[in-house]
N, C-alpha and C positions, 0 to 999 in steps of 0.2 A: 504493500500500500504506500503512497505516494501521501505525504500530506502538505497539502496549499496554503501555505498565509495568508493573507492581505490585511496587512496593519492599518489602524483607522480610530476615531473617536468612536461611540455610542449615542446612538440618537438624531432625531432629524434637525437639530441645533447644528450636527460638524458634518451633516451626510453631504453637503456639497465643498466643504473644506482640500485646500489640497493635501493635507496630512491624511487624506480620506481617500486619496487614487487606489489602494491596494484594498480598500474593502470594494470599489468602483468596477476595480479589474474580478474579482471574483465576481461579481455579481453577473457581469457581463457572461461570463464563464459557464456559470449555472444554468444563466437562461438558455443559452445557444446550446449547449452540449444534454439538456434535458435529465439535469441532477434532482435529487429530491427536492422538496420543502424545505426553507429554512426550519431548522430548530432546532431551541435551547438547551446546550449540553458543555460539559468542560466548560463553565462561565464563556464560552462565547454561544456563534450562531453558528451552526453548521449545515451543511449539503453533500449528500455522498453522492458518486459516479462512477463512472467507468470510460478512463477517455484512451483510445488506439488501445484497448486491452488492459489496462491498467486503472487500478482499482484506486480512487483519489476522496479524499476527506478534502473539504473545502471548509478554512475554519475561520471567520472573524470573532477575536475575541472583542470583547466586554467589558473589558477590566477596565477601559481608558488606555490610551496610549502605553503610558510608561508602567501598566503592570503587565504588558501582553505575553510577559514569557509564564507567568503562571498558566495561563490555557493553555500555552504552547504545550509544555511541561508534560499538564496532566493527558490531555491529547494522546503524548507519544508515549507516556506511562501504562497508559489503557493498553493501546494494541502495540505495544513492543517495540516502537521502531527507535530509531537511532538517528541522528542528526546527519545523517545522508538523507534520510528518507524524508527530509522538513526542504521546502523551500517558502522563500516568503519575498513576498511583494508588497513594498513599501516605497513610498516618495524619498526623492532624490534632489537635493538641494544643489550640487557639484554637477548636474548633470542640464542641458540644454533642455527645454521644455520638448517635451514631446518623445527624447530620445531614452531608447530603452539599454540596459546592460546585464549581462548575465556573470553573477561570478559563484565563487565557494568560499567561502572562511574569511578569514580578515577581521580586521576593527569593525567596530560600529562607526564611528568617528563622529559621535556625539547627537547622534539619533536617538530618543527615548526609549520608542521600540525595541529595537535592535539591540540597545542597554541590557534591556529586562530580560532577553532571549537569553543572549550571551550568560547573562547572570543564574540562569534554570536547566540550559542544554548544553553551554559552550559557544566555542565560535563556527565549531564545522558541521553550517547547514549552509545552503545555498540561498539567493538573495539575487531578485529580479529587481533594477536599478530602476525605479522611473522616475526621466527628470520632471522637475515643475521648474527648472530655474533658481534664481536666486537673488535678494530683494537687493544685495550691493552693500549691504553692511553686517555684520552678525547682530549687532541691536535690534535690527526689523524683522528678526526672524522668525520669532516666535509668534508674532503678529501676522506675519506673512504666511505662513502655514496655515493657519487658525482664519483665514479668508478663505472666501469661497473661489473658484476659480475665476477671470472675468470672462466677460462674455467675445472677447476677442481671443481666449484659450479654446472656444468649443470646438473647432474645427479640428485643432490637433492631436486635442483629447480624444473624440469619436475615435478619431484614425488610430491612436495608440491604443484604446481599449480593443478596440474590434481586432486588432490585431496581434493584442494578446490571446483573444479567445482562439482568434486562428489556430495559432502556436500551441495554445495549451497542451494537447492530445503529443505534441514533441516536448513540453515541459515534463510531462508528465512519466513519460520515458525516460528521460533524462538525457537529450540532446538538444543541449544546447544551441548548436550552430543551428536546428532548424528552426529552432521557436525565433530563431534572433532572424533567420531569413523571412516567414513568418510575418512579425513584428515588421520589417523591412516594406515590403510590397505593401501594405497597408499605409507607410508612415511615408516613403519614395518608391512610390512603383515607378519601373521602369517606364522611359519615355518609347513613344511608337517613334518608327523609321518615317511617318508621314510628318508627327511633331518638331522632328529633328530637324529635316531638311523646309517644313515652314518658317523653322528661327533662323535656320541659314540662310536662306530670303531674306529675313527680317535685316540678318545684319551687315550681308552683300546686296547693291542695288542690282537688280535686271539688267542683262543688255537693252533692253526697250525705254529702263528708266533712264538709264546712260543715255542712249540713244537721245529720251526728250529732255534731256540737259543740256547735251550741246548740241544738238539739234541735225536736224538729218544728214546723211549722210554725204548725199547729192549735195548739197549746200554748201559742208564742211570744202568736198572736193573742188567745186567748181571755185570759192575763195580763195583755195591754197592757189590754185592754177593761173590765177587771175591777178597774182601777187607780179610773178615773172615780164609780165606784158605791161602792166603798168608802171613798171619801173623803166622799160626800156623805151617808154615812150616820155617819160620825164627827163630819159639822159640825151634823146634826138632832140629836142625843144633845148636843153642847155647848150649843144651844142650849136647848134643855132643862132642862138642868143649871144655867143661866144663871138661869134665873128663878127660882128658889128660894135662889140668895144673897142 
């Protein structure tokens, strides 16, 4: 069994918070993949499934933020498993809004969550990175979390969430590189060979625009040609005019 984090407050007070993306990203998870009913166990909220064959516990704890390692805890106490078998999806301050990252072990580095884990399982569980950005100073931080996303984030958020659920079924296996390709094609899908070559247009002109810039062709010609003769008939008038000084 495979068990899923997504770290978050309690309540419809922080449910649009960005400290709230990992209970955001489960939920998304649930619906699409056709998990149970939420419900109340191990002080949080759970959902059980089955994603590419593998059997997944979906757990938002309860506790508040900074006591989320006791559900973790008990969770993995229940059915046995081991801090391989935990990954958790939690907001990412260091990280670009929108951009996702997959690692194993490591610091918290001053995550509340992530704290409380470490402090009930250790450091080696796995931990899906999702950035929100970051407010520019450590002062604003705690304020900045504890806001709701604004409404010029919806776009990227869709994309990042939906593209977690994508991945999941690769999360849940344990390959990373696909859930992060996954996560990719939601967040930068590839551009088509039609888009490509319409920006190439965009940022070379036409022979045609050429063309009505300096103007037809015939024209251009007939001036160049027209240069030679005009000159030669200003130097027969000079000389000319020469002989009679």
């Amino acid at each position: 069994m495979k068990l899923i984090v997504g770290l978050g407050n309690p309540g419809a007070k922080y449910a649009g918070n960005r400290h709230n993306i990992g209970f955001m990203a489960l939920d998304h998870i649930a619906s699409d993949h056709g998990c149970t009913p939420w419900k109340t166990k191990f002080q949080a909220l759970i959902s059980e499934g089955v994603l590419a064959g593998n059997k997944v516990l979906l757990l938002k704890p309860q506790t508040f933020m900074n006591l989320s390692g006791q559900s973790v805890g008990e969770a993995m106490r229940f059915y046995k498993l081991t801090p391989d078998d935990v990954m958790v999806l939690h907001d990412e301050l260091d990280l670009a809004p929108g951009k996702a990252r997959v690692k194993h072990g490591g610091g918290h580095a001053g995550h509340n969550g992530l704290r409380s884990i470490h402090s009930h399982i250790g450091a080696d569980y796995g931990r899906v990175r999702l950035g929100i950005g970051h407010p520019g100073h450590k002062d604003a931080v705690a304020g900045y979390v504890l806001r709701d996303f604004a409404k010029a984030d919806e776009a990227w958020l869709d994309d990042l969430l939906r593209g977690i659920s994508d991945g999941a079924p690769h999360l849940a296996a344990g390959d990373g590189g696909k859930f992060m390709n996954a996560v990719a094609l939601r967040v930068a899908p590839p551009r088509s060979s039609g888009a490509k070559q319409a920006d190439a247009g965009s940022r070379s002109p036409s022979k045609s625009a050429r063309d009505a810039a300096e103007g037809p062709a015939s024209d251009r010609q007939s001036s160049e040609q027209s240069k030679p003769a005009e000159e030669s008939r200003k130097s027969a008038i000079e000389r000319l005019l020469n002989k009679f000084k």
